[in-house]
C-alpha positions in Angstrom: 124.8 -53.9 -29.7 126.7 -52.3 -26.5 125.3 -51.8 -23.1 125.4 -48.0 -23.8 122.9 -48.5 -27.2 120.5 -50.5 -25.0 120.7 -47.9 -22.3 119.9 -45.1 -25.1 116.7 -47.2 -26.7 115.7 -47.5 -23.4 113.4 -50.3 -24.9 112.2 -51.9 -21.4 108.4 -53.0 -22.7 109.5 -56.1 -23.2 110.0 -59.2 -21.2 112.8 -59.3 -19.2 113.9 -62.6 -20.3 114.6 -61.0 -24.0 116.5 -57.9 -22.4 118.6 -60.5 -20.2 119.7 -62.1 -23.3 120.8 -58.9 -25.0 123.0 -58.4 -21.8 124.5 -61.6 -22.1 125.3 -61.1 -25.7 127.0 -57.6 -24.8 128.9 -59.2 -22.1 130.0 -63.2 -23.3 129.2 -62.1 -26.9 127.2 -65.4 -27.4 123.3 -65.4 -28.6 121.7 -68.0 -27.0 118.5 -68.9 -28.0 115.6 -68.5 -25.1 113.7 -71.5 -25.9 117.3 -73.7 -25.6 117.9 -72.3 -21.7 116.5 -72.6 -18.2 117.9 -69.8 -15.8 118.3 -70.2 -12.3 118.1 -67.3 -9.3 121.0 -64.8 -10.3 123.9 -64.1 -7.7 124.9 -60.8 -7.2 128.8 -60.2 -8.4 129.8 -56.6 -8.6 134.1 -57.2 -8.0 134.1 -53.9 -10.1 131.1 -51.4 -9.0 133.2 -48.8 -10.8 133.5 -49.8 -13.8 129.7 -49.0 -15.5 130.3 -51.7 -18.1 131.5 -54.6 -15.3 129.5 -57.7 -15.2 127.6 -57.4 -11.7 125.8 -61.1 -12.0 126.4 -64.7 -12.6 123.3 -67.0 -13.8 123.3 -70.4 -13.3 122.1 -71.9 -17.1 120.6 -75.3 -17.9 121.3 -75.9 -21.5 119.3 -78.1 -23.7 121.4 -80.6 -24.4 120.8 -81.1 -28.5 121.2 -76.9 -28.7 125.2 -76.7 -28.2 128.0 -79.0 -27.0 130.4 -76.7 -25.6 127.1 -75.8 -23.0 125.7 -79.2 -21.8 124.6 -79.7 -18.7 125.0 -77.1 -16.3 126.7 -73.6 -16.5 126.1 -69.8 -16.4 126.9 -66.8 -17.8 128.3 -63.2 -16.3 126.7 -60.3 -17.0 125.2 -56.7 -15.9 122.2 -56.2 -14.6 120.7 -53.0 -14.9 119.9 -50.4 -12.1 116.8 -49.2 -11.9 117.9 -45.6 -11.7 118.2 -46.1 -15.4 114.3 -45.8 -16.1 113.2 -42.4 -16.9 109.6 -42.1 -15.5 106.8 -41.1 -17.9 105.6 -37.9 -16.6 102.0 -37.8 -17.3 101.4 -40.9 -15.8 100.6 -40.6 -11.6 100.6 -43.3 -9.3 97.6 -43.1 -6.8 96.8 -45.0 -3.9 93.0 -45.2 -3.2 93.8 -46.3 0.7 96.5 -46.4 3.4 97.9 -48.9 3.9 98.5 -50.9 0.7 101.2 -52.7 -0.7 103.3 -51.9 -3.3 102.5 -54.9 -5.7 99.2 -54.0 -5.4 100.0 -50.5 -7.9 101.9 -52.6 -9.9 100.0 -52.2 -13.7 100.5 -48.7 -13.1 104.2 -48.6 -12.1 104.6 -50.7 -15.5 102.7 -47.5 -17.5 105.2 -45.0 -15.3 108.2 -46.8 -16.3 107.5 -47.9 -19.5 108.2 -51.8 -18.5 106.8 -55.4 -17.9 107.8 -55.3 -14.2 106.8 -58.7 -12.8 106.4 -59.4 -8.6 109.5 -61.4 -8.9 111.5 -57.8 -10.0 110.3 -55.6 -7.3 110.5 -56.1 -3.7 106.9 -55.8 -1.9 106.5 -53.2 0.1 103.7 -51.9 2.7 103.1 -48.1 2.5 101.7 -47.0 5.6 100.7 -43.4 4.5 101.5 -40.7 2.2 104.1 -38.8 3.6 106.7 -42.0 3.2 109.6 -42.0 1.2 109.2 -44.9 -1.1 111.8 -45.9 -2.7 111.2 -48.7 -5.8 113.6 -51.7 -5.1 114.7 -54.4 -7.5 114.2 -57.9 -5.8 117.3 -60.0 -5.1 115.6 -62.6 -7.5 115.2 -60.0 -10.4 116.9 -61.3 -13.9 116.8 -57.8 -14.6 117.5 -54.9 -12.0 119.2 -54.2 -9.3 119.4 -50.9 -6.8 116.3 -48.8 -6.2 115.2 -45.7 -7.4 112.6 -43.2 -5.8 108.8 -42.6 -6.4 105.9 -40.6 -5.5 102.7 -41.9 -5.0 99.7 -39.4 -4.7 97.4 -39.8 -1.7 93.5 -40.1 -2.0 92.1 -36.8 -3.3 91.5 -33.8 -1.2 87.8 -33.3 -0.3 87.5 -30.1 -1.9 88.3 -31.2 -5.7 85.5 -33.8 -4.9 82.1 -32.9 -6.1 78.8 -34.7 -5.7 76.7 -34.7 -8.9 73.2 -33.5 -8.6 71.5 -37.1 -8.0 74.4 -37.4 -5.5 75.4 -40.9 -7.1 79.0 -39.4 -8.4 82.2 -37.7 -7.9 84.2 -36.2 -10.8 87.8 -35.6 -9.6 90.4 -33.2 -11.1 90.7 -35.4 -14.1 87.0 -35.8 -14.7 87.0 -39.3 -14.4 83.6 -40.0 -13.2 83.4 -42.6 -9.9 80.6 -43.8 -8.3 79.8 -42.9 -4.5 77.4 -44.2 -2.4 75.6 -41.4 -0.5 75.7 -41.7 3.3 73.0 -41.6 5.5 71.6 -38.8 7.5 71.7 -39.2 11.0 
């Protein structure tokens, strides 16, 4: 396996943890087994931004002691973490906010569906989106074992009244999608 394969399965749905360990193999050509390691917060380390296939990270390790003797104690391993620019965004899936303002986390699930991965809070920054007409960009947290960079989204706004319409008992709203949502009538005045 080569970072260019990994980048062409573009096999993200899994945890991050497994996909960090594929990138150390590529990079130190060791496997190390998950259950035998404890990582620490990676550093950023990009001496070479040019160079695509440059280690841009260091990971402190713990090593289980009983797995290898060449790794006891602590150490850590170089390798590249990925930018999220990488992620080709499924197109039929939308992100929608239902209210201004909210914070990014809080569209997480969905961001997982658009990008195909098993983005955690610890892999995206947080962000508070004030309104609709913000240019969001999606940022990798310092702390992610993953990604780096950022990489822009659109998030729809709440519907537009007129693709709104009030069933007949005036109980529901079916929008553009007919997904049926319950509304609470408001009072006359």
């Amino acid at each position: 396996m080569n970072l260019a394969m990994l980048l062409e399965e573009g096999d993200f749905d899994r945890p991050a943890i497994d996909i960090v360990l594929d990138l150390i193999y590529i990079t130190n050509q060791i496997r190390v087994p998950k259950e035998k390691v404890v990582f620490g917060v990676p550093e950023k380390l990009d001496q070479r931004p040019d160079i695509i296939v440059d280690a841009n990270t260091f990971i402190p390790v713990d090593f289980d002691p009983d797995w290898d003797d060449r790794y006891r104690g602590e150490n850590g391993f170089l390798y590249r973490r990925l930018p999220l620019s990488v992620l080709t965004p499924d197109p039929d899936v939308h992100l929608r906010a239902m209210e201004f303002p909210f914070h990014l986390h809080d569209l997480l699930p969905a961001i997982r569906a658009k990008f195909n991965t098993q983005f955690t809070t610890l892999d995206l920054e947080d962000q508070l989106i004030e309104n609709e007409f913000e240019e969001i960009q999606l940022r990798a947290a310092e702390t992610s074992l993953l990604w780096i960079g950022e990489t822009p989204i659109d998030i729809e706004g709440m519907m537009p009244l007129e693709n709104i319409r009030v069933t007949t008992d005036g109980r529901y709203r079916v929008t553009t999608q007919g997904i049926p949502r319950r509304v609470v009538p408001t009072p006359e005045v």
